[in-house]
N, CA, C and O atoms as a CHARMM CRD file, in Angstrom:
* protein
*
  348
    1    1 UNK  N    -39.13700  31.77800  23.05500 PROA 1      0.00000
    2    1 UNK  CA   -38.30500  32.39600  24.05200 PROA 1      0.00000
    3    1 UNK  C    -38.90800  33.74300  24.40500 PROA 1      0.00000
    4    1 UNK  O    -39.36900  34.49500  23.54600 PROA 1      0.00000
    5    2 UNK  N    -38.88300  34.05900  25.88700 PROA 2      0.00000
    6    2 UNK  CA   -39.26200  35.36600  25.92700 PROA 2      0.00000
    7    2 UNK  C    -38.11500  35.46700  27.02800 PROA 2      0.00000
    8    2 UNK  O    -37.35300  34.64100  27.53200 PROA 2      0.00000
    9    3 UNK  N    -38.33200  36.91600  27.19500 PROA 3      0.00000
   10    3 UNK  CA   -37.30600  38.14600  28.08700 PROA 3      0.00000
   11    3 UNK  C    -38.61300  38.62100  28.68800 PROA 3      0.00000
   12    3 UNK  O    -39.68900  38.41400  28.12800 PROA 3      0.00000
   13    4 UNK  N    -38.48000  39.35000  30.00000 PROA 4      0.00000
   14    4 UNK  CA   -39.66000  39.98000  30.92600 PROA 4      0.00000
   15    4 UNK  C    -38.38700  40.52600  32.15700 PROA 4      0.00000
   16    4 UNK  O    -37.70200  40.11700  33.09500 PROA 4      0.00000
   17    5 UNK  N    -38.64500  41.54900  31.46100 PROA 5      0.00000
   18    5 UNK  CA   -37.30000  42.83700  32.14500 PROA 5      0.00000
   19    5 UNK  C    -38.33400  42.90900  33.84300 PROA 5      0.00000
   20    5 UNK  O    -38.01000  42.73300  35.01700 PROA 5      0.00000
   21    6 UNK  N    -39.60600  43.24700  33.17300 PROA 6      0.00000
   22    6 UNK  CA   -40.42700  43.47500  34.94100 PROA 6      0.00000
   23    6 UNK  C    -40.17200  42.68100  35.83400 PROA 6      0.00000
   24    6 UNK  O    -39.92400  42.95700  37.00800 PROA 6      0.00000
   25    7 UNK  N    -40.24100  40.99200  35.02900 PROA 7      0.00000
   26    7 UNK  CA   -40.25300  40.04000  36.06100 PROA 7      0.00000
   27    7 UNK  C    -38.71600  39.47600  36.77100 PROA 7      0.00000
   28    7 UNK  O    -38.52100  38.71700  37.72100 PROA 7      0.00000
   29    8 UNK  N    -37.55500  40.35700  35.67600 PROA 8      0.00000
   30    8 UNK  CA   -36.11200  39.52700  35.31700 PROA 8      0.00000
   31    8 UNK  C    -36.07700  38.30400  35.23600 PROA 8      0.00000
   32    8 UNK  O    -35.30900  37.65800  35.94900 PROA 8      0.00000
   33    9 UNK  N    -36.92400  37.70800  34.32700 PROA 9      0.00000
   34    9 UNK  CA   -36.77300  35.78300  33.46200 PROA 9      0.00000
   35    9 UNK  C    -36.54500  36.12100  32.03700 PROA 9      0.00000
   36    9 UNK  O    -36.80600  37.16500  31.43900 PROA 9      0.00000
   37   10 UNK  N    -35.85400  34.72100  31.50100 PROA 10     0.00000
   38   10 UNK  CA   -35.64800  34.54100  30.62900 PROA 10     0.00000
   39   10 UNK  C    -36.24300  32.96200  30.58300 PROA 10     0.00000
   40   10 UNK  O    -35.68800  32.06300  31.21500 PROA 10     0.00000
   41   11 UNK  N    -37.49700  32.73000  29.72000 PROA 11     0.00000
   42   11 UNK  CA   -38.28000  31.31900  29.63800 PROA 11     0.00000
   43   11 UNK  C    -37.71700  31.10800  28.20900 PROA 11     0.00000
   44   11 UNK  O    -36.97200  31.82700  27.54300 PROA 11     0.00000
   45   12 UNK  N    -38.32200  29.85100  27.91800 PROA 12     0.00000
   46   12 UNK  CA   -38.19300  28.72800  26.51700 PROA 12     0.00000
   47   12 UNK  C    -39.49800  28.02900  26.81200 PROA 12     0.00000
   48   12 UNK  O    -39.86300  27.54000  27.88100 PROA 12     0.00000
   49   13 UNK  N    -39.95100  28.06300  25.98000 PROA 13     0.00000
   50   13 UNK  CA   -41.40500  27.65400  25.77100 PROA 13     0.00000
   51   13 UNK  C    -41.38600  25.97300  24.95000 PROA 13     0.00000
   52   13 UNK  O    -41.65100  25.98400  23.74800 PROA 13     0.00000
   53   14 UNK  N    -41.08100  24.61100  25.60400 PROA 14     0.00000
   54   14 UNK  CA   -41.08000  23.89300  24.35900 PROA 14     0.00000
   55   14 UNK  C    -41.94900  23.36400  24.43900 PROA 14     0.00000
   56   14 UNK  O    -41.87400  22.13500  24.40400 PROA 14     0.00000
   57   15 UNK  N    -43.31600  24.05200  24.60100 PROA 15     0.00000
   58   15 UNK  CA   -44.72800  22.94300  24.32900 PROA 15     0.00000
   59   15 UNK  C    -45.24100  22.62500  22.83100 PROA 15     0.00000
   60   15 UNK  O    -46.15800  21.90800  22.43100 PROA 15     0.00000
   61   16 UNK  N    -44.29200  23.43700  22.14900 PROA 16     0.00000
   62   16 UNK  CA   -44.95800  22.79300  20.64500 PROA 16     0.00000
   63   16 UNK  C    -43.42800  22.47800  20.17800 PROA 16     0.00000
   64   16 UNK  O    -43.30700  23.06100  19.10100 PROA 16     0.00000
   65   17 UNK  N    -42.35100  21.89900  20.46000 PROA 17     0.00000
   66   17 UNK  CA   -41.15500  21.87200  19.78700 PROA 17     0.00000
   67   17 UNK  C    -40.85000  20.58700  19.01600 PROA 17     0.00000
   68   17 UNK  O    -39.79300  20.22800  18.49600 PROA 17     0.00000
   69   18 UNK  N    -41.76400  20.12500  19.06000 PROA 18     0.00000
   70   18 UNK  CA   -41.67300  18.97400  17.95800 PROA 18     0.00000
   71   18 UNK  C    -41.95600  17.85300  19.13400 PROA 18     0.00000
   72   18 UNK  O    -42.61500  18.07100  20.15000 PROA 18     0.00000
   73   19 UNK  N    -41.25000  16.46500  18.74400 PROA 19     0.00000
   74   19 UNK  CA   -41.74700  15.12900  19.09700 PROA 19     0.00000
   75   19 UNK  C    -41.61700  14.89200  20.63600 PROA 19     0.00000
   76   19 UNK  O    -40.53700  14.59700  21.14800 PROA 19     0.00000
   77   20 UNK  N    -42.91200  15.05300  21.43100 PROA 20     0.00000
   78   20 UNK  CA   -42.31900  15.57600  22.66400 PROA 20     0.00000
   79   20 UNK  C    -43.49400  14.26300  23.52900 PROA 20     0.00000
   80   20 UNK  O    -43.87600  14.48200  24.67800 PROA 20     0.00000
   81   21 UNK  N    -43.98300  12.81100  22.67300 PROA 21     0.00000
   82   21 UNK  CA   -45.18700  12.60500  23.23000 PROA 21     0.00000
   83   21 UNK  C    -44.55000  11.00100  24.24900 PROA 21     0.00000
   84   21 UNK  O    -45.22300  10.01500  24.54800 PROA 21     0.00000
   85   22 UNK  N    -43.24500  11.23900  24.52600 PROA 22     0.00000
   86   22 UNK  CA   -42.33800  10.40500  25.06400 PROA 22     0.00000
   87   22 UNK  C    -42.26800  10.44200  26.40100 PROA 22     0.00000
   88   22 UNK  O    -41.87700   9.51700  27.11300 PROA 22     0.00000
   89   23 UNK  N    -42.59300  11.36400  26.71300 PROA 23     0.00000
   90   23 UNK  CA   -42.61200  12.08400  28.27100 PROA 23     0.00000
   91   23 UNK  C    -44.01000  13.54200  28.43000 PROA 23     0.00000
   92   23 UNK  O    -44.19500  14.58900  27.80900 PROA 23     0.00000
   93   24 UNK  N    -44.84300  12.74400  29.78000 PROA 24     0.00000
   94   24 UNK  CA   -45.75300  14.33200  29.61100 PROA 24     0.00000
   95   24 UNK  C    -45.31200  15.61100  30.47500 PROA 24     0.00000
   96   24 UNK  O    -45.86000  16.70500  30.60600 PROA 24     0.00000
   97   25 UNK  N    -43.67000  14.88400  31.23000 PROA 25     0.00000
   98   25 UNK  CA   -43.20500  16.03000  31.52900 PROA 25     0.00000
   99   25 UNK  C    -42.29500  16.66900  30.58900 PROA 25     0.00000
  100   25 UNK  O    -41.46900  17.49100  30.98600 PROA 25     0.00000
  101   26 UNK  N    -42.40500  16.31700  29.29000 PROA 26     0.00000
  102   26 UNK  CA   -41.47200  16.94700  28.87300 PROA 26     0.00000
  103   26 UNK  C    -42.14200  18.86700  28.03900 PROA 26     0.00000
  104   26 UNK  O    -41.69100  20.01200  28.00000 PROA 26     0.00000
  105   27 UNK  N    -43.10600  18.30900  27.65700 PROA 27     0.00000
  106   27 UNK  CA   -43.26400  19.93600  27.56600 PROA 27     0.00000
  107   27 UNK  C    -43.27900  20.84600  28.68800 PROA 27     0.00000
  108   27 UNK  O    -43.70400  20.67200  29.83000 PROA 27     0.00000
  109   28 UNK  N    -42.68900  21.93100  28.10500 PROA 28     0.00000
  110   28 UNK  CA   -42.46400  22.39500  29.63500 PROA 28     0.00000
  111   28 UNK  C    -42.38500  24.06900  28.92800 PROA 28     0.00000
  112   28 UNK  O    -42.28000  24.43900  27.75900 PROA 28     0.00000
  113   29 UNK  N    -42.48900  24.81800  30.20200 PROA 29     0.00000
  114   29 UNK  CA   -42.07200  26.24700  30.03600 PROA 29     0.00000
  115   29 UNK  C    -40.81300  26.03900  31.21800 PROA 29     0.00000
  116   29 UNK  O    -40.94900  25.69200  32.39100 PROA 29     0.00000
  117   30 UNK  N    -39.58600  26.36900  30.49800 PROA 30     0.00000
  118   30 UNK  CA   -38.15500  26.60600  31.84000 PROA 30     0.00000
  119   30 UNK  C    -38.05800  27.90300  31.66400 PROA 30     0.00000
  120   30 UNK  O    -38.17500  28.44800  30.56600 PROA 30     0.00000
  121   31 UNK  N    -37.78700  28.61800  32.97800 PROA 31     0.00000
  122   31 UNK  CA   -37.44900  29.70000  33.38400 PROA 31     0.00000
  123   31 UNK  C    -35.93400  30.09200  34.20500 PROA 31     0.00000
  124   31 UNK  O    -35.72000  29.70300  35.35300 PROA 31     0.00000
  125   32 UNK  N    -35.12300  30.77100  33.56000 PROA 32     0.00000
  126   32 UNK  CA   -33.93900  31.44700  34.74400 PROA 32     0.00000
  127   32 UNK  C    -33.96700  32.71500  35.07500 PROA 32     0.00000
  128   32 UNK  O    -34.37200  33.49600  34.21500 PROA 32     0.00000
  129   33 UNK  N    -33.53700  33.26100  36.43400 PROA 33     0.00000
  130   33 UNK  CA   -33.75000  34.66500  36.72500 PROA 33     0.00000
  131   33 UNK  C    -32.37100  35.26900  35.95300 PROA 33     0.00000
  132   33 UNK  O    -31.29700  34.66800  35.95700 PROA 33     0.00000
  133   34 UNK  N    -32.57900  36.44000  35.35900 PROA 34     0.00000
  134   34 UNK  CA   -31.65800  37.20400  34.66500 PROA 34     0.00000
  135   34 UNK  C    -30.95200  37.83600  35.58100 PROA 34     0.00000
  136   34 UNK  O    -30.04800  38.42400  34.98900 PROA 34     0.00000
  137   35 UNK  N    -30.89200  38.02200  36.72100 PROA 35     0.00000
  138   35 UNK  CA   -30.43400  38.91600  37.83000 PROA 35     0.00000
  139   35 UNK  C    -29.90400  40.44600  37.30000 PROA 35     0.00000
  140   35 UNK  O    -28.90200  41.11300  37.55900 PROA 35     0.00000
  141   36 UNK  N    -30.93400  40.63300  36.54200 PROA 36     0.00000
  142   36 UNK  CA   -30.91400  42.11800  36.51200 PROA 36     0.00000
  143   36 UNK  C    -30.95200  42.14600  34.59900 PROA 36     0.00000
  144   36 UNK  O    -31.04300  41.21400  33.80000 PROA 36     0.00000
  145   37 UNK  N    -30.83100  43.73200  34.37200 PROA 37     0.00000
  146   37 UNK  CA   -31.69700  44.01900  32.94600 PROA 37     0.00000
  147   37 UNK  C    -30.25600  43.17200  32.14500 PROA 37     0.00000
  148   37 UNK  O    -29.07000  43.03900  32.44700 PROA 37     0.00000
  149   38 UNK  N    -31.26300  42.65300  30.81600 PROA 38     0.00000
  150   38 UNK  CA   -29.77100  41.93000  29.93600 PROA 38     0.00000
  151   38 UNK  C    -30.32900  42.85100  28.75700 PROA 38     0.00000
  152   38 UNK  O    -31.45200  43.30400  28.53500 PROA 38     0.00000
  153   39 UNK  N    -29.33700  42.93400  28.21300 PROA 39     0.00000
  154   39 UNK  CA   -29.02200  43.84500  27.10800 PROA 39     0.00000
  155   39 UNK  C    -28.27300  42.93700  25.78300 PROA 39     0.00000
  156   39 UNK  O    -27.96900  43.46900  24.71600 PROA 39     0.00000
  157   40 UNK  N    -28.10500  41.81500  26.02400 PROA 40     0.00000
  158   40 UNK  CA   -27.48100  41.04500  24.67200 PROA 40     0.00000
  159   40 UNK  C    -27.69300  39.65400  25.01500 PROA 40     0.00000
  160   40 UNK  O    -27.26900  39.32900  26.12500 PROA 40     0.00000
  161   41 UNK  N    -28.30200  38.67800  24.25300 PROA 41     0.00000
  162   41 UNK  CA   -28.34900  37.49400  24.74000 PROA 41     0.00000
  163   41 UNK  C    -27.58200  36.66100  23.27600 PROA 41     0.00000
  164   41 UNK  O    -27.76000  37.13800  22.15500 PROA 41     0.00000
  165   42 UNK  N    -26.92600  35.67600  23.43800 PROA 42     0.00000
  166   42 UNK  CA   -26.02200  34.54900  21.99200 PROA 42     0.00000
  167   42 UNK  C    -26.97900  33.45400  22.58800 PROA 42     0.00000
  168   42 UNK  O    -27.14100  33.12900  23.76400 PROA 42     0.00000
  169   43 UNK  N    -27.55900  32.98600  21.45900 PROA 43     0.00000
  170   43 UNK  CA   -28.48700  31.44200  21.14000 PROA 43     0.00000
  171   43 UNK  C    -27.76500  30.93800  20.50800 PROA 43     0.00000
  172   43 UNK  O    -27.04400  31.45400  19.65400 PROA 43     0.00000
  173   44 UNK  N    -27.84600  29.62100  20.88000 PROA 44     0.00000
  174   44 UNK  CA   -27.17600  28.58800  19.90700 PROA 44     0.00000
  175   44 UNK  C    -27.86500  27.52400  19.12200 PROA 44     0.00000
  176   44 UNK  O    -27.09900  26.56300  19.18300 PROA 44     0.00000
  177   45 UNK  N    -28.73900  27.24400  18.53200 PROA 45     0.00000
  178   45 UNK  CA   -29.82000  25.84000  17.85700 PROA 45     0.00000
  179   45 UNK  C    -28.81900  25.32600  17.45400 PROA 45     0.00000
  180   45 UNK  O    -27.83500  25.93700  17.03800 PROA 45     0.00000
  181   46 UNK  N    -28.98800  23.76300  17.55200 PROA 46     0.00000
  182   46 UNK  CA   -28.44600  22.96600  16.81900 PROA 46     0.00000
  183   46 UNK  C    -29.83800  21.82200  16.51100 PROA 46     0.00000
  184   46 UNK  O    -30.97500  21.90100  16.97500 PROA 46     0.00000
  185   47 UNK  N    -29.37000  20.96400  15.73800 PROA 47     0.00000
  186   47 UNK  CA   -30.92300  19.87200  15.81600 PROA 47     0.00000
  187   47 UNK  C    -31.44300  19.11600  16.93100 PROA 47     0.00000
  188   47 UNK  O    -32.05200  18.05300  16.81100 PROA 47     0.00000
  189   48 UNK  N    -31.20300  19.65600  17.93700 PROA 48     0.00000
  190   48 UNK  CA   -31.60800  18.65200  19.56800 PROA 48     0.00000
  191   48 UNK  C    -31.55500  19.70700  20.57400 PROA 48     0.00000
  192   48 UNK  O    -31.96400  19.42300  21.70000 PROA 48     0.00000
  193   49 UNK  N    -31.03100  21.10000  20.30100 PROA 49     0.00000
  194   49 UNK  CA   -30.89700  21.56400  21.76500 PROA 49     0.00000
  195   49 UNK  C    -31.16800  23.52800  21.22500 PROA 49     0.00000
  196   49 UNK  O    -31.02100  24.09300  20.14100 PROA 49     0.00000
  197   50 UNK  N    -31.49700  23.90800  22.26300 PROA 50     0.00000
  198   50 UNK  CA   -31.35800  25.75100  22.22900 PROA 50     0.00000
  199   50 UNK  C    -30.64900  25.89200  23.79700 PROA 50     0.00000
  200   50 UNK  O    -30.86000  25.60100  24.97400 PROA 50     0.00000
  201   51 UNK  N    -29.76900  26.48300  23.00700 PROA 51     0.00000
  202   51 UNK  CA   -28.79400  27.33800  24.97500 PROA 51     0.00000
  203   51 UNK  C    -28.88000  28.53000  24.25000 PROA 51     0.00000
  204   51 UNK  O    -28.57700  28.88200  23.11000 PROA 51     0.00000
  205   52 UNK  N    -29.54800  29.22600  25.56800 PROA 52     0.00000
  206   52 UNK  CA   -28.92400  30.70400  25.59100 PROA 52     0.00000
  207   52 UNK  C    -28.29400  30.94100  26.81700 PROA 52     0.00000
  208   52 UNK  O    -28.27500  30.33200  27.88600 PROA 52     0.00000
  209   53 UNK  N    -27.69300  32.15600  26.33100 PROA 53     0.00000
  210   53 UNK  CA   -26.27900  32.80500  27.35200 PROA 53     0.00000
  211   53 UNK  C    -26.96100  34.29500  27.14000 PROA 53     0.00000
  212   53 UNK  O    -27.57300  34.77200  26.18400 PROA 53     0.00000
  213   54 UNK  N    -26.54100  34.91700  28.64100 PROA 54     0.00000
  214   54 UNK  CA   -26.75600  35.89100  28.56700 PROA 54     0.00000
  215   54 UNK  C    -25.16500  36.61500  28.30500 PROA 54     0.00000
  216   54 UNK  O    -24.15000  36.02100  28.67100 PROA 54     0.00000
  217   55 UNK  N    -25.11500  37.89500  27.66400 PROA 55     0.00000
  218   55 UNK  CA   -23.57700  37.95700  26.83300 PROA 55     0.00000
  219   55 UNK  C    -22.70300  38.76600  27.80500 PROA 55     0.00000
  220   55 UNK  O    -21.55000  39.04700  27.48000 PROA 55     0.00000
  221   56 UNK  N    -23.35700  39.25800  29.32100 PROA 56     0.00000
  222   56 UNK  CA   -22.93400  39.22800  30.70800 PROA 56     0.00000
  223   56 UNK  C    -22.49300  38.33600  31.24100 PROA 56     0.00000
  224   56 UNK  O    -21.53200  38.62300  31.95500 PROA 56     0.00000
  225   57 UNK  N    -22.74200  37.43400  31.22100 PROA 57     0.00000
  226   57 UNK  CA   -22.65600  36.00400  31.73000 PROA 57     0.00000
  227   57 UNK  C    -23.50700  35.74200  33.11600 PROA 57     0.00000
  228   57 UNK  O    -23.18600  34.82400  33.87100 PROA 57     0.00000
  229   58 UNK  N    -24.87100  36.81500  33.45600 PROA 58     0.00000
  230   58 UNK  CA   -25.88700  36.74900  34.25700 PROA 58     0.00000
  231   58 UNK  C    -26.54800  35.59600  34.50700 PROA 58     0.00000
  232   58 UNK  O    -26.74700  35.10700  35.61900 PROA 58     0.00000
  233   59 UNK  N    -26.91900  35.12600  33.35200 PROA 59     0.00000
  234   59 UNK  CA   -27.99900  33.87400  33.03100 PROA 59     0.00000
  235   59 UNK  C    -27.38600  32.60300  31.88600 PROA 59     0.00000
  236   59 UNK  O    -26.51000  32.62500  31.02100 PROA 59     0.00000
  237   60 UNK  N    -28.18600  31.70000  32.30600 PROA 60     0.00000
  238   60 UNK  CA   -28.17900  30.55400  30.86000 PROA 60     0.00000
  239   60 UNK  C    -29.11700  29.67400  31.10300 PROA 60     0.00000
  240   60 UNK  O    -29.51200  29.28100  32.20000 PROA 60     0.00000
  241   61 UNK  N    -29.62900  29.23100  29.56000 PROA 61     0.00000
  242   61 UNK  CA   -30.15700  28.01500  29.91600 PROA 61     0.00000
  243   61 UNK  C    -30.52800  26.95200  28.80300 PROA 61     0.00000
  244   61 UNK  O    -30.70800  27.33900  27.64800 PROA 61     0.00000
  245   62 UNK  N    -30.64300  25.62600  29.13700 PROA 62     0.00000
  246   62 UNK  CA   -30.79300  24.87300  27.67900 PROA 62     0.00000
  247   62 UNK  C    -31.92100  24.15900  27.60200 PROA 62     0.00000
  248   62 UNK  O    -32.80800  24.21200  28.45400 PROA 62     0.00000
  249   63 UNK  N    -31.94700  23.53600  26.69800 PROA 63     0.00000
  250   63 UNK  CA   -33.35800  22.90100  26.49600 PROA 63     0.00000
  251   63 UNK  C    -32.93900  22.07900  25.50000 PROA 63     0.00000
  252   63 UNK  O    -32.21200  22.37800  24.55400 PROA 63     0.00000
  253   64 UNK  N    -33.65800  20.54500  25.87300 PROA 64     0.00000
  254   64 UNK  CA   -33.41600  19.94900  24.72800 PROA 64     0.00000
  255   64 UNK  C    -34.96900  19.87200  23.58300 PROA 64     0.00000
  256   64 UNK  O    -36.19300  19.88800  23.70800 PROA 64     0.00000
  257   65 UNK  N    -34.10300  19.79900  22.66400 PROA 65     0.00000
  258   65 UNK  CA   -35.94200  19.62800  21.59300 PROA 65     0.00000
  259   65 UNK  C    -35.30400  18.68800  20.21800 PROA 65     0.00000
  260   65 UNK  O    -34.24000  18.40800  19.66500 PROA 65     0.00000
  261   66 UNK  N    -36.54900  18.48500  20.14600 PROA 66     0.00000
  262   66 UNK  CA   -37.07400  17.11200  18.83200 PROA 66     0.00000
  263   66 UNK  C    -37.65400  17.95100  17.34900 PROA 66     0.00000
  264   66 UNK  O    -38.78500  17.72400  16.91800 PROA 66     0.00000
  265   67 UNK  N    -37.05500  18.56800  16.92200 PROA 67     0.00000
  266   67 UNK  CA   -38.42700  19.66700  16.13400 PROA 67     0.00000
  267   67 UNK  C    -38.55000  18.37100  15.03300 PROA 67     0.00000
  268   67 UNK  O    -37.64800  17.53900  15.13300 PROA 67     0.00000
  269   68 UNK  N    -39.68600  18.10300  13.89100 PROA 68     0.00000
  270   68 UNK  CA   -39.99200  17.28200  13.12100 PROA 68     0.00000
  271   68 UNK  C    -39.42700  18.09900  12.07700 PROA 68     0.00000
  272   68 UNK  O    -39.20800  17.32200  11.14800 PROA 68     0.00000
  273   69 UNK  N    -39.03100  19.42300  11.70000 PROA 69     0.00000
  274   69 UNK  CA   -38.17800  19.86100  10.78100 PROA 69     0.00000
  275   69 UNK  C    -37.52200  20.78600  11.79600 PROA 69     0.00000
  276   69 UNK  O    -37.77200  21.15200  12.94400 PROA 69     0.00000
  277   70 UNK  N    -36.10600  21.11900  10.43800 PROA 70     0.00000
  278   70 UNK  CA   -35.03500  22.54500  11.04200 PROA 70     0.00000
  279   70 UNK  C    -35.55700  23.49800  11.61300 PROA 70     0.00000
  280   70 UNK  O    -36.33200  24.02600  10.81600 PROA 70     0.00000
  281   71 UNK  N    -35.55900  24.13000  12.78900 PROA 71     0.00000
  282   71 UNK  CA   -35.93500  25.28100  12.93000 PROA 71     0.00000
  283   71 UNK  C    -35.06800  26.18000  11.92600 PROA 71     0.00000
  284   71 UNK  O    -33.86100  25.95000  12.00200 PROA 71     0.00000
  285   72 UNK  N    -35.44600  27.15200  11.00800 PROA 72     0.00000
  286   72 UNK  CA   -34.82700  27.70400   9.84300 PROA 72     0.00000
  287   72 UNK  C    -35.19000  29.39000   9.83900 PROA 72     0.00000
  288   72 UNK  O    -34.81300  30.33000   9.13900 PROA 72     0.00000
  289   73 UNK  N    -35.86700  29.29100  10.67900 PROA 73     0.00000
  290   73 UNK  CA   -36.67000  31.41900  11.17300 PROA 73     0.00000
  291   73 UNK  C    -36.22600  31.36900  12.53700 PROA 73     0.00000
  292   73 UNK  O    -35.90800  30.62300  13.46300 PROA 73     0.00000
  293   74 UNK  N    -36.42600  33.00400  12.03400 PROA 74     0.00000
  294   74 UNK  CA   -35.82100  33.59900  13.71700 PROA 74     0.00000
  295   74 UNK  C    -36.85700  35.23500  13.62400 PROA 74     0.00000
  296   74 UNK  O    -36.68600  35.96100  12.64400 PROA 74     0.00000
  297   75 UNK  N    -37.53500  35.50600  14.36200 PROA 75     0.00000
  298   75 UNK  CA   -38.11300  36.47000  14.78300 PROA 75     0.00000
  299   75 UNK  C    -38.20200  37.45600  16.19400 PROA 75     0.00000
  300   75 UNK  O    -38.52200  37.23800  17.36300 PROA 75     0.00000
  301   76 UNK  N    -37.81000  38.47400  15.54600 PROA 76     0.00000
  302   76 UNK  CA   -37.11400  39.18200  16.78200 PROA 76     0.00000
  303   76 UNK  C    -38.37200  40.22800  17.22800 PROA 76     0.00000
  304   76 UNK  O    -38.81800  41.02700  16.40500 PROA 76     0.00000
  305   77 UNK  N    -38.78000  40.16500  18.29500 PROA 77     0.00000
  306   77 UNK  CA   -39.80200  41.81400  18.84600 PROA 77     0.00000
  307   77 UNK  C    -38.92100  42.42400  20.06600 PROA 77     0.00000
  308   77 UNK  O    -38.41500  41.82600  21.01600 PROA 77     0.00000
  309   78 UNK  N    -38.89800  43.83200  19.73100 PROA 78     0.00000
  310   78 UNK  CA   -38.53100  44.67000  20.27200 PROA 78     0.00000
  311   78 UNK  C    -36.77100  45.00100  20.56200 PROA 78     0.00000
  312   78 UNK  O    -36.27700  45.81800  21.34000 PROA 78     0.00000
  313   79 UNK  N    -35.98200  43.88100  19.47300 PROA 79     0.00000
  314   79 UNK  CA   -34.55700  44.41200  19.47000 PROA 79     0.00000
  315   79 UNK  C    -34.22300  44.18100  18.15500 PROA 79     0.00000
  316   79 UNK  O    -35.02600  44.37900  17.24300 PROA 79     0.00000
  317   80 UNK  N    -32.99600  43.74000  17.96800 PROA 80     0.00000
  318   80 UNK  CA   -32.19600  43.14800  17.09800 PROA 80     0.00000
  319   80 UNK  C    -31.74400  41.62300  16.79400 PROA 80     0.00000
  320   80 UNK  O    -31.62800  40.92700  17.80300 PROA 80     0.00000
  321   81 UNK  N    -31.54100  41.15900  15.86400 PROA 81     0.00000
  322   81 UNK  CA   -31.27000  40.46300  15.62400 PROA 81     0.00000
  323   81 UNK  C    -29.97000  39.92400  14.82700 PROA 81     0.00000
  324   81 UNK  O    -30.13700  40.79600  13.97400 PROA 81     0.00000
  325   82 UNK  N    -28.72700  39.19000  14.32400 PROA 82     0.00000
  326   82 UNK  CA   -27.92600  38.50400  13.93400 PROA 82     0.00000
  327   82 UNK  C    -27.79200  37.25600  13.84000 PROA 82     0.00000
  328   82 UNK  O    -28.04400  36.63100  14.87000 PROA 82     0.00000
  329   83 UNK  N    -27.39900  36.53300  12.72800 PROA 83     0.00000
  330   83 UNK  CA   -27.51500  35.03700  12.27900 PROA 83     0.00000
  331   83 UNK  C    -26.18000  34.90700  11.90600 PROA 83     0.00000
  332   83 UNK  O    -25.70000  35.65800  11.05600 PROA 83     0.00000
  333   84 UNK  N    -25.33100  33.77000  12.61600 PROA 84     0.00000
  334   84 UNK  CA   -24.27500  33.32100  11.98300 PROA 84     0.00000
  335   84 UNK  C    -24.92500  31.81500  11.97600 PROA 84     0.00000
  336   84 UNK  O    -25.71400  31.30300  12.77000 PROA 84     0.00000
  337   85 UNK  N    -24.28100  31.26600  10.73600 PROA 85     0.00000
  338   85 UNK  CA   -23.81500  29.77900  10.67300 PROA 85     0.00000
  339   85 UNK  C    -22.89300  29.03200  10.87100 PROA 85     0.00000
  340   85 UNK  O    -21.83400  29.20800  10.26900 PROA 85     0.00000
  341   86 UNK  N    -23.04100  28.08900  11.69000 PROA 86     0.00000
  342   86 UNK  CA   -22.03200  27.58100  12.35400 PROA 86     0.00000
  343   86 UNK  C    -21.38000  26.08100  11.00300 PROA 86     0.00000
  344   86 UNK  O    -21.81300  25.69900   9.91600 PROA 86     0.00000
  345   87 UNK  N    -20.10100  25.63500  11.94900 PROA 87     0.00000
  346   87 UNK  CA   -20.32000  24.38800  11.01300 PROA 87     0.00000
  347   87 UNK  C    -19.38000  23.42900  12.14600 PROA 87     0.00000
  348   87 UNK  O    -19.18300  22.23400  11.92800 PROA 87     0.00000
């Protein structure tokens, strides 16, 4: 996932997200315009999908993915970060 305040997008990158050799459109980079600077974004993973929301309610977007294990890390550059578990 990246943020690009210059460009106002918010992409998802799923060219390496696991089992993706079903479709060659399925890797993909998706992009939504943020319509202006976001300052808090809520992700959601579950085992098939990532939505983010922007916590304005500016932007969203989902993606489905296959990972061959849990995504189980989260790495943050240039803010903050928080982990809840859901159930």
């Amino acid at each position: 996932m990246r943020y690009d305040a210059s460009e106002q997008s918010f992409s998802v990158d799923r060219m390496r997200s696991g089992q993706a050799d079903f479709s060659d459109a399925f890797p993909a980079v998706t992009t939504a315009p943020t319509h202006g600077k976001v300052s808090r974004v809520l992700i959601f993973i579950d085992k098939s999908s990532v939505e983010v929301f922007d916590a304005d309610g500016k932007f969203a977007i989902t993606n489905l993915v296959f990972p061959t294990k849990p995504y189980d890390r989260l790495s943050v550059k240039g803010g903050k970060s928080r982990v809840w578990k859901m159930r």
